[in-house]
mmCIF file of the N, C-alpha and C atoms, coordinates in Angstrom:
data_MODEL
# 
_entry.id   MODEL 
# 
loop_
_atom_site.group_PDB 
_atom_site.id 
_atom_site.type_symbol 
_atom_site.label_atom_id 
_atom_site.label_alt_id 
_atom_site.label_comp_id 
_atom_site.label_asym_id 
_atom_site.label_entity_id 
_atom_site.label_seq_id 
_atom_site.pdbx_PDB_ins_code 
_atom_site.Cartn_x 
_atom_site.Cartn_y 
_atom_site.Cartn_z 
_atom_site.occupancy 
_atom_site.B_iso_or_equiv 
_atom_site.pdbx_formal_charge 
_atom_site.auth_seq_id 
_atom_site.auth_comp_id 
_atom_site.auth_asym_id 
_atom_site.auth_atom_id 
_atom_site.pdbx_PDB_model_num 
ATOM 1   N N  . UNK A 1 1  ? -61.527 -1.600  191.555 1.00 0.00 ? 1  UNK A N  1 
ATOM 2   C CA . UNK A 1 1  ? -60.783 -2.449  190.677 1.00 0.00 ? 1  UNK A CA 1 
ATOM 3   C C  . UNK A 1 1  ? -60.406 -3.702  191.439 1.00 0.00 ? 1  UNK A C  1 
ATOM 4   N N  . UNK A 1 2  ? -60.189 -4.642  190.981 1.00 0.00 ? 2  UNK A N  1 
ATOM 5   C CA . UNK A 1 2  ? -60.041 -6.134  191.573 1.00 0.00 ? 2  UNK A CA 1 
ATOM 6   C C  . UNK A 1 2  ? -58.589 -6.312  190.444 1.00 0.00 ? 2  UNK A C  1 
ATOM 7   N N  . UNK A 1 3  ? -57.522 -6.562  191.530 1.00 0.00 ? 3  UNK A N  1 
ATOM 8   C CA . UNK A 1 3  ? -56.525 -6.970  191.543 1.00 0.00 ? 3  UNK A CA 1 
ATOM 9   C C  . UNK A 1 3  ? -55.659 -8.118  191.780 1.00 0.00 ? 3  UNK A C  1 
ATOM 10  N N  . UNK A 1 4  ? -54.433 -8.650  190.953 1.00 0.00 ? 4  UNK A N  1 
ATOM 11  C CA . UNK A 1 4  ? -54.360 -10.258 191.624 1.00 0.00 ? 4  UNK A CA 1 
ATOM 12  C C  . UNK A 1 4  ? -53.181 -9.750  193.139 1.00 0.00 ? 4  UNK A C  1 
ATOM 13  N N  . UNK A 1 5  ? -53.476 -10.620 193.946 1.00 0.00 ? 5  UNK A N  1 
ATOM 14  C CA . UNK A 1 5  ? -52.656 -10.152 195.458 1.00 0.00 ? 5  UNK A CA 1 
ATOM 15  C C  . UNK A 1 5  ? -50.978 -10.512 195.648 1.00 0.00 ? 5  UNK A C  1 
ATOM 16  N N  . UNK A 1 6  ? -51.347 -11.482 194.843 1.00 0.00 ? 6  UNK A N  1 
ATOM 17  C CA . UNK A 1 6  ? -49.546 -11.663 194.817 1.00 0.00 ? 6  UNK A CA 1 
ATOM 18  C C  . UNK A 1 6  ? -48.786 -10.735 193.282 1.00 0.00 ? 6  UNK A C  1 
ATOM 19  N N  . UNK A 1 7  ? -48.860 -10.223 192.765 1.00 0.00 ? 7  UNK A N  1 
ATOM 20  C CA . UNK A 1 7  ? -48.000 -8.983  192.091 1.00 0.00 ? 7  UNK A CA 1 
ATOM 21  C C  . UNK A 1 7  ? -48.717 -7.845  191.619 1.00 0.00 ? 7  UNK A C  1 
ATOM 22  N N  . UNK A 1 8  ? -50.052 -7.485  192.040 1.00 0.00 ? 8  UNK A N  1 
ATOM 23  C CA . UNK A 1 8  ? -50.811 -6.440  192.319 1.00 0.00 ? 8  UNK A CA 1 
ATOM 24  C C  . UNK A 1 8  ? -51.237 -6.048  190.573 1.00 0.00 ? 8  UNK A C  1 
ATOM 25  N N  . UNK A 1 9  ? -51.305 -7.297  189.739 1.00 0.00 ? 9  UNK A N  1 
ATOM 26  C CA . UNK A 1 9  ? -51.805 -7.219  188.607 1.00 0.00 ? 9  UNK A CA 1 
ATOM 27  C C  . UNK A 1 9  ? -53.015 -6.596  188.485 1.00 0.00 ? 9  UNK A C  1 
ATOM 28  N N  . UNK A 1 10 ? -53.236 -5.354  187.809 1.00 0.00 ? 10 UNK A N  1 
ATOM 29  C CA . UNK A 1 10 ? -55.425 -5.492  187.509 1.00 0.00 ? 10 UNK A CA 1 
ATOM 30  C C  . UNK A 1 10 ? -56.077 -6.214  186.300 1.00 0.00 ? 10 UNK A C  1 
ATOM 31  N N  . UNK A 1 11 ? -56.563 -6.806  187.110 1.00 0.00 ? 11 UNK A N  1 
ATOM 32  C CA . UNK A 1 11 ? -57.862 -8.190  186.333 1.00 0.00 ? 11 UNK A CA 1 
ATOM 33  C C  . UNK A 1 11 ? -58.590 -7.565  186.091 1.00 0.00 ? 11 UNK A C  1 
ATOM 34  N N  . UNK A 1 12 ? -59.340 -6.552  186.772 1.00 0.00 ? 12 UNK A N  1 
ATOM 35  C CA . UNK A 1 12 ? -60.725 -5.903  186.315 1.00 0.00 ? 12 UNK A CA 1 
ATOM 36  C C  . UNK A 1 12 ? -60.753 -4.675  187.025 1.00 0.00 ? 12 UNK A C  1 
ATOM 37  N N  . UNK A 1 13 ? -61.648 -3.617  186.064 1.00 0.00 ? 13 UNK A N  1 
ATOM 38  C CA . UNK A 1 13 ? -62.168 -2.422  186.127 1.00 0.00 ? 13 UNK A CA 1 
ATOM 39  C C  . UNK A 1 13 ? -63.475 -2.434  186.350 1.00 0.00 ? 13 UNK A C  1 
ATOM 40  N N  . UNK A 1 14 ? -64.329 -1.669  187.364 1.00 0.00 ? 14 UNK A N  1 
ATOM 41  C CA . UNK A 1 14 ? -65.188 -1.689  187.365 1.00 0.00 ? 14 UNK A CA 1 
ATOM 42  C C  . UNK A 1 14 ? -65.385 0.068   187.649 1.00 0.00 ? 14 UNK A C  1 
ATOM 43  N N  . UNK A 1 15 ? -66.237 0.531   187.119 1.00 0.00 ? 15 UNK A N  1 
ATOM 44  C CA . UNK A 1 15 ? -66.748 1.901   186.887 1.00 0.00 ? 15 UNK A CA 1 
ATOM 45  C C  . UNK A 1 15 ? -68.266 1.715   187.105 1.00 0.00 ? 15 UNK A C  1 
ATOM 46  N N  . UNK A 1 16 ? -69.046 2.557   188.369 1.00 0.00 ? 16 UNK A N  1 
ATOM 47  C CA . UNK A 1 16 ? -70.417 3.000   188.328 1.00 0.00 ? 16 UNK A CA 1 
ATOM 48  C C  . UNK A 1 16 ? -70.708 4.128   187.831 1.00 0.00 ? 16 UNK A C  1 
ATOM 49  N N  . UNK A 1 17 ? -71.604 4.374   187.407 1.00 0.00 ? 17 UNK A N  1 
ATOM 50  C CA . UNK A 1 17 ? -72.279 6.178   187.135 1.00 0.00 ? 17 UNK A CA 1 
ATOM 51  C C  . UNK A 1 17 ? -73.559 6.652   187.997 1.00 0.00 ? 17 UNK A C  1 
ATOM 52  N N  . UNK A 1 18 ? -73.425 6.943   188.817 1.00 0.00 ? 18 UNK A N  1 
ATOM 53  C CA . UNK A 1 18 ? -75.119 7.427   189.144 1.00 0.00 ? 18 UNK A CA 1 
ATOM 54  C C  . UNK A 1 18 ? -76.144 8.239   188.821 1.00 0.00 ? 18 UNK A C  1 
ATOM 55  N N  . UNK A 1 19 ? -77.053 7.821   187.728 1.00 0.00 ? 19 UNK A N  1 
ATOM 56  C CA . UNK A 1 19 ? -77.911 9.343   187.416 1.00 0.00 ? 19 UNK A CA 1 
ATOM 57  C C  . UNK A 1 19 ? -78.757 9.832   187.891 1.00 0.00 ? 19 UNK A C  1 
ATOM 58  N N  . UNK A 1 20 ? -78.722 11.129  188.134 1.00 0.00 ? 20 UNK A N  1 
ATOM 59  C CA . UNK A 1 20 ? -79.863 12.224  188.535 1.00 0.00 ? 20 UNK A CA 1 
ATOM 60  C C  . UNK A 1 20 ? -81.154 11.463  189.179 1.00 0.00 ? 20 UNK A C  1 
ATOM 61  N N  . UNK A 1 21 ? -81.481 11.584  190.253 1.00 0.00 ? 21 UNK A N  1 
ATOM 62  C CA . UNK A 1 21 ? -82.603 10.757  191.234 1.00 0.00 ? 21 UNK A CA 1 
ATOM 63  C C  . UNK A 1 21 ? -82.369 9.295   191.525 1.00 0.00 ? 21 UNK A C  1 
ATOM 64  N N  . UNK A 1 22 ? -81.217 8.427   191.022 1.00 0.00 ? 22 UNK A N  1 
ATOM 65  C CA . UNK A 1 22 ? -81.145 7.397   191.470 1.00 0.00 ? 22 UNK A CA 1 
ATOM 66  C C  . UNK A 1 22 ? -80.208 7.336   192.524 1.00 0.00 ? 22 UNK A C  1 
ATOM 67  N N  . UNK A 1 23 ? -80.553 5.834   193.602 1.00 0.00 ? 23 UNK A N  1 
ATOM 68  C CA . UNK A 1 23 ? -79.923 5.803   194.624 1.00 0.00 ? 23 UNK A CA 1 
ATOM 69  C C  . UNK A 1 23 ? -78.414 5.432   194.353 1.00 0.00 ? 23 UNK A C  1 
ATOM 70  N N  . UNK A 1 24 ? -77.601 5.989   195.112 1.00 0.00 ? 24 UNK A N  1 
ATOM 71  C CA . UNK A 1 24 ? -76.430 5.804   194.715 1.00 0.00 ? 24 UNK A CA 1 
ATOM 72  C C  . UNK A 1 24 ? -75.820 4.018   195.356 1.00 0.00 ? 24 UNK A C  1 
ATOM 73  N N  . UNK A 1 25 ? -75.212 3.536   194.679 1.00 0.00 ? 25 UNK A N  1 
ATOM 74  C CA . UNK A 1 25 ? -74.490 1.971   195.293 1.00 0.00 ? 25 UNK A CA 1 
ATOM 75  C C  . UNK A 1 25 ? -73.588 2.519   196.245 1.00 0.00 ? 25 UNK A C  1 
ATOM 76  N N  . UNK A 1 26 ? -73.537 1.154   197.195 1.00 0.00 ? 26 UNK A N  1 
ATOM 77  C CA . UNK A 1 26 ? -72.469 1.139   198.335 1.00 0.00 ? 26 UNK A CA 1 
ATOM 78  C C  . UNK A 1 26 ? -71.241 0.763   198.063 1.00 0.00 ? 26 UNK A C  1 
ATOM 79  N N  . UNK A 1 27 ? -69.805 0.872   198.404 1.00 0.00 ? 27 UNK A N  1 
ATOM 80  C CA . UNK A 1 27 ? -68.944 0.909   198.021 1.00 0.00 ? 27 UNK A CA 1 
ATOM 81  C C  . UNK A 1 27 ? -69.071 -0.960  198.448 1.00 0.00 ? 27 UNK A C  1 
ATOM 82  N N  . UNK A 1 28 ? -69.692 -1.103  199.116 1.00 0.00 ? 28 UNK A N  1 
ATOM 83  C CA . UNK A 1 28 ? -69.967 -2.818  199.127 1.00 0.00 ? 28 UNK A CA 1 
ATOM 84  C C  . UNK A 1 28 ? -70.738 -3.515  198.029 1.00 0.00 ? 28 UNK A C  1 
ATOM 85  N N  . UNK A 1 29 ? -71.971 -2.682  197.587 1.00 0.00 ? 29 UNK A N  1 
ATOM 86  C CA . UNK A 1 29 ? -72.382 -3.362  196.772 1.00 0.00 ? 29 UNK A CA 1 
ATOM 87  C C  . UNK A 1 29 ? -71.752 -3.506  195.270 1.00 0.00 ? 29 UNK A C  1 
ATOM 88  N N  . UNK A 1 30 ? -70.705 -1.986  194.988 1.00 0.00 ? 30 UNK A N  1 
ATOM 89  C CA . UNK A 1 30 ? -70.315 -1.744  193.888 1.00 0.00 ? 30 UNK A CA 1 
ATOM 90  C C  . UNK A 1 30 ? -69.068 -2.995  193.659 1.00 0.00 ? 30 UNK A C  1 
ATOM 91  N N  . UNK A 1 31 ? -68.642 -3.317  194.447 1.00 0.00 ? 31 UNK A N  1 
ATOM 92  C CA . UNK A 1 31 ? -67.231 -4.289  195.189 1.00 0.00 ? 31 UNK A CA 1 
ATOM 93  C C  . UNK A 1 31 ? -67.986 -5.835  194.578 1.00 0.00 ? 31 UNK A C  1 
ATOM 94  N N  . UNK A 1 32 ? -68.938 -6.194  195.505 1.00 0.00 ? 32 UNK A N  1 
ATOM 95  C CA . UNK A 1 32 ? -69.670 -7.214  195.196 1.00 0.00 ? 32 UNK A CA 1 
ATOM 96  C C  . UNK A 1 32 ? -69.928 -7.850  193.473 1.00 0.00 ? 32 UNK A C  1 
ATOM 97  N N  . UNK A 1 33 ? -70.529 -6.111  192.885 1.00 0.00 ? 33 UNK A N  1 
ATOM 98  C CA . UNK A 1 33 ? -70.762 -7.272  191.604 1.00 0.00 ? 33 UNK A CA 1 
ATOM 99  C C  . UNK A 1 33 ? -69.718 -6.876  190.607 1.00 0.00 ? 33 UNK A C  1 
ATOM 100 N N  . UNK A 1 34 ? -68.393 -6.138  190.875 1.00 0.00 ? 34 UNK A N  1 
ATOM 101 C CA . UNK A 1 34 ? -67.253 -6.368  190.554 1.00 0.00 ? 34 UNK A CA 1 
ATOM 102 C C  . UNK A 1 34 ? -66.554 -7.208  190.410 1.00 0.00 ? 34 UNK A C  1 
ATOM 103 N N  . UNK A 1 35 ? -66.985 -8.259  191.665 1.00 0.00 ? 35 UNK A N  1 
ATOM 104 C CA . UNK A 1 35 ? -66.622 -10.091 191.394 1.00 0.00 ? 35 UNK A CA 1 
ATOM 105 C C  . UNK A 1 35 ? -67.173 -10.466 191.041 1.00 0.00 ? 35 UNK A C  1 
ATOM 106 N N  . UNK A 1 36 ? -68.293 -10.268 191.085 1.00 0.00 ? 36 UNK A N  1 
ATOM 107 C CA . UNK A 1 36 ? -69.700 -11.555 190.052 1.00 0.00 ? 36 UNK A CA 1 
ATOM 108 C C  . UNK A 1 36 ? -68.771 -11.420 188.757 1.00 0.00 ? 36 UNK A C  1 
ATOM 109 N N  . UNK A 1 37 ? -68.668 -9.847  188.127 1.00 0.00 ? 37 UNK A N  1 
ATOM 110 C CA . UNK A 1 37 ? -68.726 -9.712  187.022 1.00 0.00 ? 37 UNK A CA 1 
ATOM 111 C C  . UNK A 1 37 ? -67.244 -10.389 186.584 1.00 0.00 ? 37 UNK A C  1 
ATOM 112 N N  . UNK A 1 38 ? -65.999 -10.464 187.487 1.00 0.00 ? 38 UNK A N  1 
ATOM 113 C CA . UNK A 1 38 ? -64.857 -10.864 187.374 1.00 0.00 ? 38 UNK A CA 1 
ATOM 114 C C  . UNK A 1 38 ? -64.804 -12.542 187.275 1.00 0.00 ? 38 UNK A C  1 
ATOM 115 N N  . UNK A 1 39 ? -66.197 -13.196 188.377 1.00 0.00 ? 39 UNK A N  1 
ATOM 116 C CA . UNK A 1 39 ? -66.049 -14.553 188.149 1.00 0.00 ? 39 UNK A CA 1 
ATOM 117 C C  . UNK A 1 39 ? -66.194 -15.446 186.942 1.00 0.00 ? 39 UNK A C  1 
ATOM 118 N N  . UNK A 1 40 ? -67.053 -14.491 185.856 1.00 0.00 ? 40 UNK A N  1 
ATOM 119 C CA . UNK A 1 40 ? -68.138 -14.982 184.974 1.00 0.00 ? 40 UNK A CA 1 
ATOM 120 C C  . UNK A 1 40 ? -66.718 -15.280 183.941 1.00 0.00 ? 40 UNK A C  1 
ATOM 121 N N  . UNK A 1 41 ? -65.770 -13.905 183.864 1.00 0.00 ? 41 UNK A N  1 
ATOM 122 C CA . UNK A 1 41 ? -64.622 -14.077 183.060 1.00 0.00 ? 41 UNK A CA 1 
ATOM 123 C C  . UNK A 1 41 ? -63.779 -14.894 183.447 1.00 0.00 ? 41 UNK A C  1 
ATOM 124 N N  . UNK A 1 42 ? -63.300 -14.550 184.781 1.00 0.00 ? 42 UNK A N  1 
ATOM 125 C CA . UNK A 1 42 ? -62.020 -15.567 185.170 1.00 0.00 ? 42 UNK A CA 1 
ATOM 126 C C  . UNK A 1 42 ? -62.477 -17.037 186.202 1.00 0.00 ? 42 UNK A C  1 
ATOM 127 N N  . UNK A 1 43 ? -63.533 -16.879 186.389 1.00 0.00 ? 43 UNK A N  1 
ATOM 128 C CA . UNK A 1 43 ? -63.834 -18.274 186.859 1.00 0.00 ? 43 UNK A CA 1 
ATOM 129 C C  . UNK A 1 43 ? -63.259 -18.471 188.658 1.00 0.00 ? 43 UNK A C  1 
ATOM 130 N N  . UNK A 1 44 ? -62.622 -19.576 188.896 1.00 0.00 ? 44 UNK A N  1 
ATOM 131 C CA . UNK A 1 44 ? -62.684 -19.634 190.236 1.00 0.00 ? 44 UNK A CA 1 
ATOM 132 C C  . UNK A 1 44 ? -60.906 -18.928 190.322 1.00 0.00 ? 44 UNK A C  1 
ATOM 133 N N  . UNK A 1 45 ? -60.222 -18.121 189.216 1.00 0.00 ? 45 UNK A N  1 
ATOM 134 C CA . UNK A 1 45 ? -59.269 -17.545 189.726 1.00 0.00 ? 45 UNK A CA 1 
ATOM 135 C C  . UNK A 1 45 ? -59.579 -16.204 190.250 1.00 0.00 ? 45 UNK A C  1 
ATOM 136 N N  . UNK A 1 46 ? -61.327 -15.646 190.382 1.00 0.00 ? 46 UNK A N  1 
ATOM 137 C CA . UNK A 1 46 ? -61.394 -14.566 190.898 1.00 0.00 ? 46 UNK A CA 1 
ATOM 138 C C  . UNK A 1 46 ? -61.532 -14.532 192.168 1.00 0.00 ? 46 UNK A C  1 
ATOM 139 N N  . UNK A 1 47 ? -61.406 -15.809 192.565 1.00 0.00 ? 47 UNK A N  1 
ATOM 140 C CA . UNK A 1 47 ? -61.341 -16.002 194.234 1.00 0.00 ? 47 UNK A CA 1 
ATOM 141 C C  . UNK A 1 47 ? -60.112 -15.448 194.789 1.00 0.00 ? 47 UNK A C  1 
ATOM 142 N N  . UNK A 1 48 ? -58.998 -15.398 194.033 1.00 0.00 ? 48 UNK A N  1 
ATOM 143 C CA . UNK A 1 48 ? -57.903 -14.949 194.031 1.00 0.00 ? 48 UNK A CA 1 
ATOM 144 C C  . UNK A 1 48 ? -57.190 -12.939 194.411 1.00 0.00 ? 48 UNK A C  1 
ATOM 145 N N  . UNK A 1 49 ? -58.330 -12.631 193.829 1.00 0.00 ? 49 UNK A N  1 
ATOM 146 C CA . UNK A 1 49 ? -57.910 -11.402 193.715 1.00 0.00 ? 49 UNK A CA 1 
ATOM 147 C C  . UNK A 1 49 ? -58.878 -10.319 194.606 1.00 0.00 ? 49 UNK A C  1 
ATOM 148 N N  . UNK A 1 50 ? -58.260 -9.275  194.908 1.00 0.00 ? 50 UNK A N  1 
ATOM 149 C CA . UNK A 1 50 ? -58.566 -8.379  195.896 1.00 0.00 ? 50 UNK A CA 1 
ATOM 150 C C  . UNK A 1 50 ? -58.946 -6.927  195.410 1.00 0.00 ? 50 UNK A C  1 
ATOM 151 N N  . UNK A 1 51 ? -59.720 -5.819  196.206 1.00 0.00 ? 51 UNK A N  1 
ATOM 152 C CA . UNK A 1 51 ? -60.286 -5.254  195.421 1.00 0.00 ? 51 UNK A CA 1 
ATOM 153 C C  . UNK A 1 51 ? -59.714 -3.879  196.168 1.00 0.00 ? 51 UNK A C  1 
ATOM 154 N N  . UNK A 1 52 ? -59.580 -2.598  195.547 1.00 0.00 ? 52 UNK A N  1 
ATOM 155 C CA . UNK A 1 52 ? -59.033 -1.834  195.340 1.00 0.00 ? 52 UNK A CA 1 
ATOM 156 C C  . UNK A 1 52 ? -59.834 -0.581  195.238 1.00 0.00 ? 52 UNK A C  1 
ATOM 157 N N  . UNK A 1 53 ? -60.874 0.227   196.109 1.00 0.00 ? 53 UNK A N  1 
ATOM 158 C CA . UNK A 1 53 ? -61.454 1.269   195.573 1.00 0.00 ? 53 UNK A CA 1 
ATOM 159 C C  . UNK A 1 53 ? -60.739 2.362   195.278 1.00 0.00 ? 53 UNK A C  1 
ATOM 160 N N  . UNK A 1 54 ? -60.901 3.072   194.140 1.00 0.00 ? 54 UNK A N  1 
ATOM 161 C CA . UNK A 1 54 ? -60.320 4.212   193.652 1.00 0.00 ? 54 UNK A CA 1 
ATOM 162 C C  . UNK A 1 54 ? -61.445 5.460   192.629 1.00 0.00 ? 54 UNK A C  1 
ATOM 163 N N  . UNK A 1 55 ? -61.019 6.482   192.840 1.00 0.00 ? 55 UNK A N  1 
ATOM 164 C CA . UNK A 1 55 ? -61.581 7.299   191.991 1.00 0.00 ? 55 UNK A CA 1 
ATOM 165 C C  . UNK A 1 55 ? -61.167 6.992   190.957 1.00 0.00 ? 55 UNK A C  1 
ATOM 166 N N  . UNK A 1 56 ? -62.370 6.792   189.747 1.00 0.00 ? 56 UNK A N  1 
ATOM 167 C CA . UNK A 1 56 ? -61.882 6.343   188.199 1.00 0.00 ? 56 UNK A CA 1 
ATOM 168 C C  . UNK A 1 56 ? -60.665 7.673   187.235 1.00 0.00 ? 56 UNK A C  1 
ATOM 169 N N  . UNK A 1 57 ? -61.032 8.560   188.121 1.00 0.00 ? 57 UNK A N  1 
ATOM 170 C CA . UNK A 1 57 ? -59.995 9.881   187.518 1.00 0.00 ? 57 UNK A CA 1 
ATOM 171 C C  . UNK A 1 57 ? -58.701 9.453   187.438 1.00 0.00 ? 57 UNK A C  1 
ATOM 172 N N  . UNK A 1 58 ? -58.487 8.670   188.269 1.00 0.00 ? 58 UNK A N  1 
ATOM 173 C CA . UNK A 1 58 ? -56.989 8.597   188.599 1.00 0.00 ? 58 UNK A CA 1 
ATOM 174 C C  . UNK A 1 58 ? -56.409 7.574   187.715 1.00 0.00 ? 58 UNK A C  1 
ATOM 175 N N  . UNK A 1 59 ? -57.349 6.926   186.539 1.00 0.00 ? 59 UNK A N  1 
ATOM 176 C CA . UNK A 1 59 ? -56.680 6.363   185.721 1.00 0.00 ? 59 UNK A CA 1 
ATOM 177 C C  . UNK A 1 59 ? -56.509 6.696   184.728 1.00 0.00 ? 59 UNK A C  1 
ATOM 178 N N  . UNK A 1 60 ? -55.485 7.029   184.345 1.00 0.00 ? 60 UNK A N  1 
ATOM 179 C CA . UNK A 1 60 ? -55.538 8.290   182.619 1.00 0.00 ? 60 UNK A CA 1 
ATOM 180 C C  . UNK A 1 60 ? -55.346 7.470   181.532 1.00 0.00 ? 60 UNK A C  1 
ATOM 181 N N  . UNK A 1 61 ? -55.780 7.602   180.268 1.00 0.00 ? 61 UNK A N  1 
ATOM 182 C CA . UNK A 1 61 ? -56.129 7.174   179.537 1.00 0.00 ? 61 UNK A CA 1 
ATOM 183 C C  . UNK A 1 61 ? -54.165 7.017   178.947 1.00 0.00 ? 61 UNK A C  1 
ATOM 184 N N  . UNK A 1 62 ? -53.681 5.529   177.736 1.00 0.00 ? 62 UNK A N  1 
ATOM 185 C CA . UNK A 1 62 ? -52.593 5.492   177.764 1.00 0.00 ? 62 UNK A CA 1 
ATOM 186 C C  . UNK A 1 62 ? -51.281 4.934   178.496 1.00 0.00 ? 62 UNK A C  1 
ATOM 187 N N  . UNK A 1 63 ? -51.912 5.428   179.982 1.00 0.00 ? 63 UNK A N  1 
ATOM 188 C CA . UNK A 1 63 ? -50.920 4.845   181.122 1.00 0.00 ? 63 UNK A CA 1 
ATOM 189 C C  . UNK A 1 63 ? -50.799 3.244   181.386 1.00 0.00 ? 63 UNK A C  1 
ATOM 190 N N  . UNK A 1 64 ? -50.334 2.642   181.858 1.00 0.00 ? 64 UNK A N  1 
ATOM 191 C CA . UNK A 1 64 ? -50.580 1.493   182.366 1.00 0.00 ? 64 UNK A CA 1 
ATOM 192 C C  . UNK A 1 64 ? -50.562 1.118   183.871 1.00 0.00 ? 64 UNK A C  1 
ATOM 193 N N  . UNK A 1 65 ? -50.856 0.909   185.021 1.00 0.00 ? 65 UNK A N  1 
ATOM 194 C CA . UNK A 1 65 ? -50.845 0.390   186.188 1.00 0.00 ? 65 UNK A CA 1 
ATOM 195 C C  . UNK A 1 65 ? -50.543 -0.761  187.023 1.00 0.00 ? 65 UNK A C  1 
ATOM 196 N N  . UNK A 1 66 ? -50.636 -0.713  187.990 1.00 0.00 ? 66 UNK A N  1 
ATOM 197 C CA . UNK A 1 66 ? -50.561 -1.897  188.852 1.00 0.00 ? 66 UNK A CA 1 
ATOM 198 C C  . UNK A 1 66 ? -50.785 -1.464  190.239 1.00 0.00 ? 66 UNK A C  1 
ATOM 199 N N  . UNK A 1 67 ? -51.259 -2.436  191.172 1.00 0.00 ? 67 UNK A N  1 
ATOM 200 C CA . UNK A 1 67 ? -51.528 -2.375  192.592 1.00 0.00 ? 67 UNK A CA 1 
ATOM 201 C C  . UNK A 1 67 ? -50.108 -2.739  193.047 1.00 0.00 ? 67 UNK A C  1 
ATOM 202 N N  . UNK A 1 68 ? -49.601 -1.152  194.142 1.00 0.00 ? 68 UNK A N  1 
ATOM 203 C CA . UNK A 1 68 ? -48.836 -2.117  195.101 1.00 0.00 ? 68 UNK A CA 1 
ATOM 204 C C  . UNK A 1 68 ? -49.355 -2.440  196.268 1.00 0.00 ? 68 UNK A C  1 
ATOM 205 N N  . UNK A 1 69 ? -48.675 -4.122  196.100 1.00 0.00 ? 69 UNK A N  1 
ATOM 206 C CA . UNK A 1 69 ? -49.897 -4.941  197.017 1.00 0.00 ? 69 UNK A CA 1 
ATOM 207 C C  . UNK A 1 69 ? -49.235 -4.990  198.845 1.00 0.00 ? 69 UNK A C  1 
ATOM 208 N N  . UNK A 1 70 ? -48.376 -4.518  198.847 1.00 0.00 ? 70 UNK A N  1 
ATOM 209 C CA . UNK A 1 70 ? -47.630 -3.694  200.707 1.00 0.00 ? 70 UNK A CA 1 
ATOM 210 C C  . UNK A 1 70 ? -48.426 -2.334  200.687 1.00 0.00 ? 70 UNK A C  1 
ATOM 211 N N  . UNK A 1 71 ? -48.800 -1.299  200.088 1.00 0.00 ? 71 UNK A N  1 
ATOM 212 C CA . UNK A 1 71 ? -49.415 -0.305  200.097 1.00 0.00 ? 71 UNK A CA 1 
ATOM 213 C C  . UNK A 1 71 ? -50.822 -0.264  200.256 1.00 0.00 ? 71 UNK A C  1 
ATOM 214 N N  . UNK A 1 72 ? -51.245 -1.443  199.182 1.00 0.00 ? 72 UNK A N  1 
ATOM 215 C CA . UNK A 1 72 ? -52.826 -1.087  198.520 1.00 0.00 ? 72 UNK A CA 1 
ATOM 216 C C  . UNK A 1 72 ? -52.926 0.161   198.222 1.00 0.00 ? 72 UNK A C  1 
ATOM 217 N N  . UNK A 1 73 ? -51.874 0.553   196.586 1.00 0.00 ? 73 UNK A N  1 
ATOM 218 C CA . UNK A 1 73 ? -52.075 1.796   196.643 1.00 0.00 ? 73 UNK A CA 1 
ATOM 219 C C  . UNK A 1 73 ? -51.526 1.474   195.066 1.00 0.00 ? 73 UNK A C  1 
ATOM 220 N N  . UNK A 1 74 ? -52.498 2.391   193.977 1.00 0.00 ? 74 UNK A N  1 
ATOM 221 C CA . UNK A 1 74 ? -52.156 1.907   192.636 1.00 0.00 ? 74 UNK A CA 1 
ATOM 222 C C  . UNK A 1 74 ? -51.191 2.700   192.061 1.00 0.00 ? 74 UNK A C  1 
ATOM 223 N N  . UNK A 1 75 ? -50.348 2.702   191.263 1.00 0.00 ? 75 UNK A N  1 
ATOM 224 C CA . UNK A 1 75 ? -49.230 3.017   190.929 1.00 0.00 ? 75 UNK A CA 1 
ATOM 225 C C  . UNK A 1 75 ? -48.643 2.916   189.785 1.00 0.00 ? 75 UNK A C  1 
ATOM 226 N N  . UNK A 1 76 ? -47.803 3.820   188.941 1.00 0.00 ? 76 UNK A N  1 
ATOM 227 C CA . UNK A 1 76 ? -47.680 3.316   187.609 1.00 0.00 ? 76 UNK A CA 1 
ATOM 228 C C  . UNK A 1 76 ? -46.889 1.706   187.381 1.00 0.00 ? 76 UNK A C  1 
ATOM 229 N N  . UNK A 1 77 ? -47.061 1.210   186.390 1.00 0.00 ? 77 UNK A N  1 
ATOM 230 C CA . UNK A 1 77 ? -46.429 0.163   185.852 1.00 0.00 ? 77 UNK A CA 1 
ATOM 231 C C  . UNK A 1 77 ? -45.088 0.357   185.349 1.00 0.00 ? 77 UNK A C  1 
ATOM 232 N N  . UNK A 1 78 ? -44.170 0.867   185.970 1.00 0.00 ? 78 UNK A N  1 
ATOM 233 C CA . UNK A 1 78 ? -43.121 1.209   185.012 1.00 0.00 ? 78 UNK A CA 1 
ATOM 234 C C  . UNK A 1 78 ? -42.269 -0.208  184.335 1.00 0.00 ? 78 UNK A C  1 
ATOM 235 N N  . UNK A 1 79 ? -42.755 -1.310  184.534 1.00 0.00 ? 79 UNK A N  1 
ATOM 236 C CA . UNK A 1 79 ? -42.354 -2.747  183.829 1.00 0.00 ? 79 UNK A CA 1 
ATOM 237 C C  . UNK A 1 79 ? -42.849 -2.855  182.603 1.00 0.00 ? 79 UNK A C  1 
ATOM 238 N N  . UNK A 1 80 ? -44.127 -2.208  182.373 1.00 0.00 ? 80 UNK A N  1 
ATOM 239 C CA . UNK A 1 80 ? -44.696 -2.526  181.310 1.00 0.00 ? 80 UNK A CA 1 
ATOM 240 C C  . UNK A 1 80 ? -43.813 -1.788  180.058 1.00 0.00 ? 80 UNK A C  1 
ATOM 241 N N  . UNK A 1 81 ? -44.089 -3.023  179.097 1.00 0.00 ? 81 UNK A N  1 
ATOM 242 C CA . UNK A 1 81 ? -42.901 -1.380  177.375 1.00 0.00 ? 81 UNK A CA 1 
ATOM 243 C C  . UNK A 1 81 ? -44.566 -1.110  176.954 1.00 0.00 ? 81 UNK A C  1 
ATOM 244 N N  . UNK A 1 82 ? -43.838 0.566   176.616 1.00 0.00 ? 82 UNK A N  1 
ATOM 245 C CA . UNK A 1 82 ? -44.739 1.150   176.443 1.00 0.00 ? 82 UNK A CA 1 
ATOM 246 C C  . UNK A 1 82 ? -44.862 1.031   174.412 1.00 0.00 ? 82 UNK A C  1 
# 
């Protein structure tokens, strides 16, 4: 996930799948076109933001999030109204 660094906002999700006989991506390459794909939307504010690997499990459907950005460690949003 690519996050903004000063209040650990998430800008973008990025999720791979690997199927059966294909080579699996590097946690570099998966990172990489996580920003392509972030620049195309946000333009040169994705220069801005920092990236965050996580198991996609850990985001439950409903919840809301945020990066804390002293940790690098994602965390609920409890600011957000639910």
């Amino acid at each position: 996930m690519l996050y903004d660094a000063k209040d650990g906002e998430i800008q973008h999700v990025h999720t791979v799948i690997t199927m059966t006989g294909a080579d699996a991506s590097t946690p570099a390459q998966v990172e990489k076109r996580a920003f392509e794909l972030a620049k195309q939307r946000l333009g040169a504010n994705a220069a801005k933001l920092k990236a965050l690997h996580i198991d996609s499990s850990a985001l439950e459907a409903g919840r809301r999030f945020r990066v804390d950005v002293k940790r690098r460690a994602l965390v609920d949003d409890h600011s957000a109204s639910r």
